[in-house]
MARROPA-355479 format. One line per 10 residues: number of its first residue (from 0); their letters; for each residue x, z, y of N, C-alpha, C. Coordinates in steps of 0.05 Angstrom, whole numbers, always signed. Last residue first. Layout:
N
NUM	a	X/Z/Y/X/Z/Y/X/Z/Y ~ ...
end
This chain:
157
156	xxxxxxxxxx	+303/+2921/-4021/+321/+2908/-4043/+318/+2873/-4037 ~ +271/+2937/-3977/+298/+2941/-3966/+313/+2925/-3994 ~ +214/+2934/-4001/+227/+2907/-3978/+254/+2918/-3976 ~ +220/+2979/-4031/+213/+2960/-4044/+230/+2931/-4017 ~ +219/+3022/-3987/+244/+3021/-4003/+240/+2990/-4027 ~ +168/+3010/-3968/+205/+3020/-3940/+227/+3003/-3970 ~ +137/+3027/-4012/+141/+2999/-3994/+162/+2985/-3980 ~ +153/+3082/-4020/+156/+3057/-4037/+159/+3030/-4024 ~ +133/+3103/-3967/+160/+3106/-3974/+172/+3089/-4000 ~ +73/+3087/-3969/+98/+3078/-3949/+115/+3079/-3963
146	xxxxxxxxxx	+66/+3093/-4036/+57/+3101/-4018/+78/+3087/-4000 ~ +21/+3032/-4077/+45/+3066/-4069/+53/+3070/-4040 ~ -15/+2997/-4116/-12/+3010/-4088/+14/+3029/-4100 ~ +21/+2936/-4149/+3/+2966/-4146/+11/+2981/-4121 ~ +24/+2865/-4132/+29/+2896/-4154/+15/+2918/-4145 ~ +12/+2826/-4112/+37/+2837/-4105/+41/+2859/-4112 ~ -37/+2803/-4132/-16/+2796/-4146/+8/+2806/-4137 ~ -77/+2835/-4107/-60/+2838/-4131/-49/+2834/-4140 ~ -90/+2836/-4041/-66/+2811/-4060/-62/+2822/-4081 ~ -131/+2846/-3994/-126/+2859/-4023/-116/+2836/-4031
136	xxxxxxxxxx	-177/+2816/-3964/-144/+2837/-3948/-123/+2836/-3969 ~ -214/+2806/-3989/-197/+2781/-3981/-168/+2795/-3973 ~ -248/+2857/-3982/-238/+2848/-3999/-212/+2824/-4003 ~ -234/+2884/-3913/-251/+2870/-3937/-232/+2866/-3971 ~ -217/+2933/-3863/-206/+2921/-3887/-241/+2907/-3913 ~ -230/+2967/-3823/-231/+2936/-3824/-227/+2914/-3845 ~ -233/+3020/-3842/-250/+3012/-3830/-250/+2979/-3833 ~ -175/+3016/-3841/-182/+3027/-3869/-214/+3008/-3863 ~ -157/+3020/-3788/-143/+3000/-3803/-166/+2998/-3836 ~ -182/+3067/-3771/-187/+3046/-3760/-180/+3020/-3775
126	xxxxxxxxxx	-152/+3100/-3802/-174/+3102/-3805/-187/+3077/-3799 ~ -91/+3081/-3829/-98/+3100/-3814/-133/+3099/-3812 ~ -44/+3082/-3887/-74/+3066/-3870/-81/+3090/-3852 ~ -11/+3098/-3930/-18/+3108/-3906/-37/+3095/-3877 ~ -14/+3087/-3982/-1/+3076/-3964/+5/+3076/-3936 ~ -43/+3140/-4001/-19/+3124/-4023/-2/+3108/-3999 ~ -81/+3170/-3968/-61/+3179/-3975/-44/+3158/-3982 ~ -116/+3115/-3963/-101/+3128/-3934/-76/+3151/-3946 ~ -121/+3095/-4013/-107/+3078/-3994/-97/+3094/-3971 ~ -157/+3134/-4023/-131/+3142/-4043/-108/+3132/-4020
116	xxxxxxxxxx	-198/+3139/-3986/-179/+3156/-3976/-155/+3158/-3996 ~ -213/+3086/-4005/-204/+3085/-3974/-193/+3110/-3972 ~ -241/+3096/-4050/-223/+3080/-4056/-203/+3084/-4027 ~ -277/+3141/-4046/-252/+3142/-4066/-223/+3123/-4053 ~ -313/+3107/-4020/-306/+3124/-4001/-273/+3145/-4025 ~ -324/+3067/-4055/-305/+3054/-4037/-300/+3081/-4017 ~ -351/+3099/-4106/-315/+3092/-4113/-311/+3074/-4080 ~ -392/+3119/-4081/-370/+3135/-4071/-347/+3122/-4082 ~ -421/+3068/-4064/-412/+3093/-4042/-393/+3104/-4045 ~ -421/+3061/-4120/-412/+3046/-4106/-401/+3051/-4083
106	xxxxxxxxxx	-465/+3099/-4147/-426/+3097/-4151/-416/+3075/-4137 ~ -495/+3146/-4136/-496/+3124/-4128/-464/+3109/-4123 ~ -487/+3190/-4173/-514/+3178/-4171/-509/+3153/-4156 ~ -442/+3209/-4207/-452/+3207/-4191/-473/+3186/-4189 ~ -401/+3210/-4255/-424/+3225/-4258/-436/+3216/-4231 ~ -355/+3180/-4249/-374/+3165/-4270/-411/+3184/-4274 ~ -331/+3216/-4204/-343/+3177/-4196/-359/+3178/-4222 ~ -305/+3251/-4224/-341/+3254/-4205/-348/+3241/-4212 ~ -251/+3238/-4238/-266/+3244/-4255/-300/+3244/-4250 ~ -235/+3227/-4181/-243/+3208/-4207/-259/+3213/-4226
96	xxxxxxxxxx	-235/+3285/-4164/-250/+3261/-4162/-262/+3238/-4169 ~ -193/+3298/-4199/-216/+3314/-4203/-238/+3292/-4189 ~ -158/+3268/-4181/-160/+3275/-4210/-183/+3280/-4214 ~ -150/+3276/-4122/-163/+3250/-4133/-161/+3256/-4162 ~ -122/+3328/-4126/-153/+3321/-4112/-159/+3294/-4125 ~ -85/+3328/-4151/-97/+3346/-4170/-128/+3339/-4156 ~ -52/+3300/-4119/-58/+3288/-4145/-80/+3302/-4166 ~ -52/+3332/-4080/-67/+3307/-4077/-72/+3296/-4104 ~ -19/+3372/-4104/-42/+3382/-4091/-59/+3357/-4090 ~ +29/+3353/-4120/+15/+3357/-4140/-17/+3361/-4133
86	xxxxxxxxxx	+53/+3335/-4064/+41/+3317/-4080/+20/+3319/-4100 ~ +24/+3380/-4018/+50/+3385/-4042/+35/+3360/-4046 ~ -11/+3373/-3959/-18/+3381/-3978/+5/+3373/-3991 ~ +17/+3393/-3886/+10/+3368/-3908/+6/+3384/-3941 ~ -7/+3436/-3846/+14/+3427/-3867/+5/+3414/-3885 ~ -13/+3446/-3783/-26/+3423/-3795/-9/+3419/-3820 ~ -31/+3500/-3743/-10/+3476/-3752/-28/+3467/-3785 ~ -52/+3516/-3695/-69/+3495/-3714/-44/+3482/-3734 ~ -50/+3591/-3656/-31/+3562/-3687/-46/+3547/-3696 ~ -103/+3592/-3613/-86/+3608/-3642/-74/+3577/-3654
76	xxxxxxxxxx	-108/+3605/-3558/-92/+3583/-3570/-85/+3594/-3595 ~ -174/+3605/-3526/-156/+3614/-3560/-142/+3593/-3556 ~ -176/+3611/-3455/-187/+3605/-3484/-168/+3612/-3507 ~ -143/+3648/-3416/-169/+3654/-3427/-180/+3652/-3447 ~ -73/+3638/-3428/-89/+3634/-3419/-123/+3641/-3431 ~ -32/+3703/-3409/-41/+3681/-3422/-62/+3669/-3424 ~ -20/+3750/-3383/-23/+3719/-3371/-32/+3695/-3392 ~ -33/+3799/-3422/-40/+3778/-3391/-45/+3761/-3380 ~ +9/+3784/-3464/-25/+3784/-3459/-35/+3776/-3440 ~ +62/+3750/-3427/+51/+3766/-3444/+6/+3768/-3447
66	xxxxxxxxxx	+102/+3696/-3434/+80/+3703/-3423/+67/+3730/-3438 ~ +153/+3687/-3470/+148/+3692/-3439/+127/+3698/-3436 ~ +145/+3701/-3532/+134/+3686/-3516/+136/+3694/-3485 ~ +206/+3710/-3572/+181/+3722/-3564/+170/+3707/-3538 ~ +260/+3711/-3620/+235/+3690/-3613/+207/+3709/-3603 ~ +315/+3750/-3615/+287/+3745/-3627/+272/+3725/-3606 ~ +372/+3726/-3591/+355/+3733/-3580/+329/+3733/-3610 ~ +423/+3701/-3615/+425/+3726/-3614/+393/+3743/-3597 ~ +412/+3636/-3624/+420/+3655/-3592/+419/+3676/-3592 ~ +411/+3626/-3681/+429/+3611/-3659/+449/+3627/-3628
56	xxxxxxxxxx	+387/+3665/-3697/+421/+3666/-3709/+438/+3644/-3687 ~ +343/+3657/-3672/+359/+3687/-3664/+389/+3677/-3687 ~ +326/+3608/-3692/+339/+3617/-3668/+347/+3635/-3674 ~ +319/+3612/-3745/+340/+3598/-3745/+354/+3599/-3707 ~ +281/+3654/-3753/+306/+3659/-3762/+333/+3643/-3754 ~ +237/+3623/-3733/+250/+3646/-3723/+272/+3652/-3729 ~ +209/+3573/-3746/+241/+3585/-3738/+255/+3597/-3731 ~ +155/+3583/-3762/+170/+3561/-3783/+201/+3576/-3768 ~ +135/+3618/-3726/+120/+3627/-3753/+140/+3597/-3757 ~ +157/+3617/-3677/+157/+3648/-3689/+149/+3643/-3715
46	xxxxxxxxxx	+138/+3565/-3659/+176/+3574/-3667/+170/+3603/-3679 ~ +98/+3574/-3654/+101/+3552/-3674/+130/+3554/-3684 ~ +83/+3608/-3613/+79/+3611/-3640/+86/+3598/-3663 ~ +117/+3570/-3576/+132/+3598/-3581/+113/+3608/-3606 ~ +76/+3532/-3570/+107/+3529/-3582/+118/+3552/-3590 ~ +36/+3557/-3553/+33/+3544/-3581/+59/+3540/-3589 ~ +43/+3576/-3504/+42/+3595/-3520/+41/+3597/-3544 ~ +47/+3526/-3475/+73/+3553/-3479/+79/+3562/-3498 ~ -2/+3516/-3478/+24/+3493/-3494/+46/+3512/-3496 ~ -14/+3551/-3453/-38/+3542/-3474/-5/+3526/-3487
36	xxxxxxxxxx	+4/+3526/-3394/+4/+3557/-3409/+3/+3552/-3434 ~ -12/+3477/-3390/+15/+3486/-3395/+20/+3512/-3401 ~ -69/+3497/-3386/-63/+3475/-3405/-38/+3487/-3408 ~ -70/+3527/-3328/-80/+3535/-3362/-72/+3517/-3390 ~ -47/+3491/-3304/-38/+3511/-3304/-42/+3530/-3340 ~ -88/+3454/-3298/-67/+3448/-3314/-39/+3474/-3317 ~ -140/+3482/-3282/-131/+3475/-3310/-105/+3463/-3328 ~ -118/+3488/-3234/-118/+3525/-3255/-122/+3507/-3272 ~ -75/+3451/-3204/-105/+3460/-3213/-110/+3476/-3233 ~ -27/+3465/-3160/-35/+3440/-3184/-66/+3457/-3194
26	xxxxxxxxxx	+2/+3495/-3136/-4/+3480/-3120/-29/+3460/-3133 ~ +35/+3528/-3166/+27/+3547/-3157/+1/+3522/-3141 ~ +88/+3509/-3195/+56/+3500/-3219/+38/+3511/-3191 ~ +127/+3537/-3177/+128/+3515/-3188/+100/+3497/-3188 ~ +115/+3595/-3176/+126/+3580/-3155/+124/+3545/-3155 ~ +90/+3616/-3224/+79/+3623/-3197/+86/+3599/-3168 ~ +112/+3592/-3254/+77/+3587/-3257/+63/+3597/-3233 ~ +162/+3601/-3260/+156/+3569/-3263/+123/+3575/-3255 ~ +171/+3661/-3253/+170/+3630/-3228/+166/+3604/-3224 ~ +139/+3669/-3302/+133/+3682/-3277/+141/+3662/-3245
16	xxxxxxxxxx	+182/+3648/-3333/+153/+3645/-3329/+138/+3650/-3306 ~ +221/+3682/-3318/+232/+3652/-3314/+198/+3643/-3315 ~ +207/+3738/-3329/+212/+3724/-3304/+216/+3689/-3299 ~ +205/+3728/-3394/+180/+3733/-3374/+190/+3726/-3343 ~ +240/+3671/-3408/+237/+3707/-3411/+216/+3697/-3378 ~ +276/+3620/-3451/+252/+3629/-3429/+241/+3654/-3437 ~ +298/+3603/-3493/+310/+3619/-3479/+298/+3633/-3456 ~ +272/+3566/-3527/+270/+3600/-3528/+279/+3611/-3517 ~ +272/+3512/-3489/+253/+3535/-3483/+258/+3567/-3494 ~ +349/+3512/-3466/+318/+3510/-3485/+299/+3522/-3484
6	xxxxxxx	+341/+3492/-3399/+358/+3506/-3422/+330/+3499/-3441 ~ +320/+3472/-3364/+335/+3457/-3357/+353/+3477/-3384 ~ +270/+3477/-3331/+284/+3500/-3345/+303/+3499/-3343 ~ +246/+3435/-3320/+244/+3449/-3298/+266/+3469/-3304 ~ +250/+3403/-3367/+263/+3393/-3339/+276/+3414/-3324 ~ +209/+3432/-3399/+234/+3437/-3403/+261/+3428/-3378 ~ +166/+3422/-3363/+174/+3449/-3364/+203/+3451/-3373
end
């Protein structure tokens, strides 16, 4: 779409939509029609709720979605944005967690289901990676977990 545009998307107005979806897209399968809609309509929410301000000072235009009610597509594209929890927020989750582990009924379960999401916050393990890991994995003798950005900056000295 941006190819097709060939400017930035906020600059896209209802006509320019209108011929990318009528003229362009007109040949391709109402789902991908619907999909690239659906994607339209998530960027231009996603620029209206974090950048609005920072376009319209760019291009003297407010941030509004080419496509109006209408055309947009059938299913819900409402905003999923995804904002990472403040440090204090994680610290305040595994605090309180820790604290569980000595009251719970079956403490083994939960200090390794503790232990795999501190690892997925602290170092960033992804699920699959977390999943494979044994004991033997683990070198204490190379000091204490922290997170990527310790690690980045620990190998760069």
């Amino acid at each position: 779409m941006r190819e097709w545009f060939g400017r930035p998307l906020w600059e896209m107005r209802p006509t320019d939509a209108d011929a990318y979806f009528g003229r362009e897209l007109r040949t391709v399968a109402a789902s991908t029609r619907t999909g690239r809609a659906g994607a339209l309509t998530l960027y231009f929410d996603f620029l209206e709720l974090r950048h609005r301000a920072e376009v319209y000072n760019l291009s003297g235009r407010p941030v509004e979605c080419p496509l109006d009610e209408a055309n947009r597509p059938s299913r819900s594209v409402e905003p999923q944005l995804r904002i990472p929890p403040t440090e204090a927020e994680i610290e305040q989750l595994f605090a309180g967690w820790r604290q569980e582990l000595s009251a719970t009924r079956k403490f083994a379960p939960a200090a390794r289901n503790y232990t795999v999401a501190r690892l997925a916050a602290d170092v960033g393990l992804r699920i699959n990676e977390l999943r494979m890991l044994n004991l033997d994995d683990v070198h204490w003798e190379l000091g204490t977990l922290c997170s990527a950005r310790c690690w980045t900056a620990r190998s760069a000295t």
